[in-house]
N, C-alpha and C positions, 0 to 999 in steps of 0.2 A: 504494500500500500504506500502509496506518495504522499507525502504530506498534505500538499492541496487536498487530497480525497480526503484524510481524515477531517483536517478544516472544514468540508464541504459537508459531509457526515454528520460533522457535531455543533456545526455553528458556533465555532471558537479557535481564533489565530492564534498558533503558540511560533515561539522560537526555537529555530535549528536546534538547539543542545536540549531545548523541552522534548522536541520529536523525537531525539533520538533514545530518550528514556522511553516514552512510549510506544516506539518501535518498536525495543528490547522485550515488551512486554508484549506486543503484540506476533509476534517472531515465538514467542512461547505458548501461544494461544493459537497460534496455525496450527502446530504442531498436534493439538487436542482438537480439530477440525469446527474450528470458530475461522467464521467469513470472516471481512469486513465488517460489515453492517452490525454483527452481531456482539463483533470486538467493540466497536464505536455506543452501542448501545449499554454494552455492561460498561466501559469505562465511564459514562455517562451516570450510571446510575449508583458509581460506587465511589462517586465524587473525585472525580478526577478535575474537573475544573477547579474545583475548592481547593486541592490540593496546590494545583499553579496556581493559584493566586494566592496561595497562604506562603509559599515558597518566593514568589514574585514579592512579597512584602515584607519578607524577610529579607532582602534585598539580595537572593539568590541569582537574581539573571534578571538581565534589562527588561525593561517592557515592550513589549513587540509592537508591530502598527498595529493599527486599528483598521479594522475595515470601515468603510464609512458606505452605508447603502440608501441609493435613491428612496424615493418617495414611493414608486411602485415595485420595487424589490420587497420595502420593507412592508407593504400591504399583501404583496405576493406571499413570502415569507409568513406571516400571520394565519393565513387563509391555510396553509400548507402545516402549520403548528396544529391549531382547531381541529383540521383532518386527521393529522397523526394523534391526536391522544383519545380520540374518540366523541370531540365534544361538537360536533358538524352539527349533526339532528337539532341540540339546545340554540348553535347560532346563526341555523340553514336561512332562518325567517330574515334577518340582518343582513344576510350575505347575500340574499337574493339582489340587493342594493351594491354589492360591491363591486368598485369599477372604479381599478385602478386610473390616475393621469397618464394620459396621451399624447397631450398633448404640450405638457412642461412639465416634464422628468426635472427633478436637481437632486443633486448629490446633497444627504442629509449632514450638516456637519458639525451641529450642535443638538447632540439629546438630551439635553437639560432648557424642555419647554414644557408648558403645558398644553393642554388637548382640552381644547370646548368644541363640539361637535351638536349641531340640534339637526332635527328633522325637519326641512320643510315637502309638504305636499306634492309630486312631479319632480323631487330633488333633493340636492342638502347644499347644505351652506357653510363656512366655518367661520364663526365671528371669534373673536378677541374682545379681550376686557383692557 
């Protein structure tokens, strides 16, 4: 597995010398007939992020970039979350309305904002306070 894949897998950029621990572990977990997917899963769920970043703040290894994701990646993204954990059916009614920008995409580069969203009739709208 390439790094990119696992990034891509688990929605979290780590650094070369992160990967290559998790490689290590993942290279032992071939071996017991664990795919991809299912390595990226149980690392997921046995806190492997917690872990880099408990490691990252101990000031173990620099901080890697950040991805920074559009407007419609990160609605993308969302819709693609909801799906995977099972919870579509509870927000099917809401998503019926979802539709992503088409037409001004921008690269998100501050997510420290807030979200006021209302419903208008034939639409939506996003006001600010």
């Amino acid at each position: 597995m390439m790094k990119e894949e696992f990034e891509t897998l688990t929605d979290f950029v780590v650094m070369p010398g992160e990967y290559e621990n998790i490689e290590k572990k993942y290279i032992g977990m071939v071996f017991g007939d664990c795919d991809r997917t299912e390595f990226c899963s149980i690392w997921l769920k046995n806190n492997g992020i917690k872990e880099i970043l408990q490691s990252r703040k101990d000031g173990n290894i620099e901080l890697p970039y950040i991805k920074r994701y559009t407007n419609k990646e990160l609605m993308e993204i969302t819709v693609r979350k909801i799906k995977e954990t099972g919870d579509y059916n509870r927000a099917e009614k809401i998503l019926d309305y979802f539709s992503p920008e088409e037409y001004k995409i921008i690269r998100l580069t501050n997510y420290d904002f807030n979200f006021c969203g209302t419903a208008d009739f034939g639409g939506s709208l996003c006001s600010s306070y």
